[in-house]
C-alpha positions in Angstrom: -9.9 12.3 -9.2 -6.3 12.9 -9.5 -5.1 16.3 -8.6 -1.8 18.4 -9.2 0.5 17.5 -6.2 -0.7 14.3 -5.3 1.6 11.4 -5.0 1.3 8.4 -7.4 2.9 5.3 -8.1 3.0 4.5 -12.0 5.3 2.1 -13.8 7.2 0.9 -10.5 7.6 4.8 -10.0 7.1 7.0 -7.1 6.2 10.5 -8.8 3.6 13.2 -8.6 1.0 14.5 -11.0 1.6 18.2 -12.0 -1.7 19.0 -13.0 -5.5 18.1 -12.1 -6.8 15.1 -14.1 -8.8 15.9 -16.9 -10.6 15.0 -20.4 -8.7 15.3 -23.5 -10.6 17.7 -25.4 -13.5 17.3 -23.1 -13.6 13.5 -24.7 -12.4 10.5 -24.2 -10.9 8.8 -20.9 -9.6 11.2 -18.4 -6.0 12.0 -18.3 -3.3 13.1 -16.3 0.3 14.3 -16.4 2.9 12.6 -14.4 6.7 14.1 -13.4 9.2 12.2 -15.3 7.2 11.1 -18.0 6.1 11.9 -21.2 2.7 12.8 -22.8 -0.5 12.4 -21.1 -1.5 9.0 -18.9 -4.7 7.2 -18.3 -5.7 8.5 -15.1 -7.0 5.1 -13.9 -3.7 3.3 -14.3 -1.4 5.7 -11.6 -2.4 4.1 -8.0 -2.8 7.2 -5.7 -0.5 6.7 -2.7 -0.4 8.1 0.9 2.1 9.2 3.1 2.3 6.5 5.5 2.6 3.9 2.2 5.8 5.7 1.3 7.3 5.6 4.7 6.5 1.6 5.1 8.3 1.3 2.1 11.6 2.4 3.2 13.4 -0.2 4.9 14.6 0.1 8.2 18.5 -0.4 9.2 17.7 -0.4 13.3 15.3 -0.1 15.8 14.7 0.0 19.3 11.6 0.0 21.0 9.5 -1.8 23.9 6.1 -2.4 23.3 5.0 0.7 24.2 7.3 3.6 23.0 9.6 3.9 19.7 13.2 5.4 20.7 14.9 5.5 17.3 14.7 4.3 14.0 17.3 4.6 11.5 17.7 3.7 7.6 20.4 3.7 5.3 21.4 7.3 3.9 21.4 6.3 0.3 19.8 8.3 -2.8 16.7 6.2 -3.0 15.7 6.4 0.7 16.5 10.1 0.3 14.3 10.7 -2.7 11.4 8.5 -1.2 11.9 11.1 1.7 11.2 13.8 0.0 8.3 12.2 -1.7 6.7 13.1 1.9 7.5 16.7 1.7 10.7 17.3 3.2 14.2 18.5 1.4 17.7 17.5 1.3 18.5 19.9 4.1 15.4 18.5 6.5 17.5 15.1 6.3 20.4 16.3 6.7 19.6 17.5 10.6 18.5 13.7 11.0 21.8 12.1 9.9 22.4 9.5 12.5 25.8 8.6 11.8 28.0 8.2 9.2 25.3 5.9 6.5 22.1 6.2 8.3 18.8 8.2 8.8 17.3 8.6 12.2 13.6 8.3 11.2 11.5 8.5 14.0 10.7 12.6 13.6 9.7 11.5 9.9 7.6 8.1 11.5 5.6 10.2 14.0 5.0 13.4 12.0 3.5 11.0 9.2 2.0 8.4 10.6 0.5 10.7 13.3 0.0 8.0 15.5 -2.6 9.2 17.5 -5.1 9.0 14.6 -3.8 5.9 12.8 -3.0 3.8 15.6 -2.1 0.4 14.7 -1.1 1.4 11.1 1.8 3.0 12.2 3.4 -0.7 13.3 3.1 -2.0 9.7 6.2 0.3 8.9 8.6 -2.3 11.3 7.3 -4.9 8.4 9.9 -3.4 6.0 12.9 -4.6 7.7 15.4 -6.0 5.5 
């Protein structure tokens, strides 16, 4: 069951649903409505996605790390890591305090307060997979 606020990816797209998913005059397969698109959507076609999915999808510029501890991580300050950003909550002025340096993102405040680590354990490594 899709509900208002939950993260979706439909059509390639990262968006959200603005309302609960529901029946069409009470007939019919359920529906829902997505941001950025018009009319309603089969509700089965939008894959629900989590936090942690959107993170591992931005790519990461740099790292450093041993095998025990992450120190930094940092991605390219661009529109579309910005906007998958705040797909996880956060505004344009919560990235701002995490500008690295001129062109890049220091992630780790958004890795560790996501991925809670503590509960997800090895999860968290899959983000490193993204490297480009």
């Amino acid at each position: 069951m899709l509900k208002k606020g939950d993260k979706v990816e439909y059509e390639g797209v990262i968006t959200t649903c603005l309302g609960n998913e529901f029946n069409f005059l009470g007939t019919g397969p359920a529906v829902v409505e997505l941001e950025d698109f018009e009319g309603w959507i089969n509700a089965k076609l939008p894959k629900l996605i989590t936090k942690l999915e959107i993170l591992n999808s931005i790519p990461v510029l740099d790292y450093d790390t041993d095998s025990d501890d992450l120190y930094t991580v940092t991605c390219i300050d661009n529109n579309e890591n910005r906007e998958k950003i705040m797909h996880l909550g956060y505004k344009d002025d919560d990235i701002d305090r995490f500008v690295a340096e001129e062109g890049s993102i220091e992630m780790t405040h958004f890795a560790w307060k996501i991925a809670n680590y503590a509960e997800l354990g090895d999860s968290f490594n899959g983000w490193f997979v993204t490297e480009e």
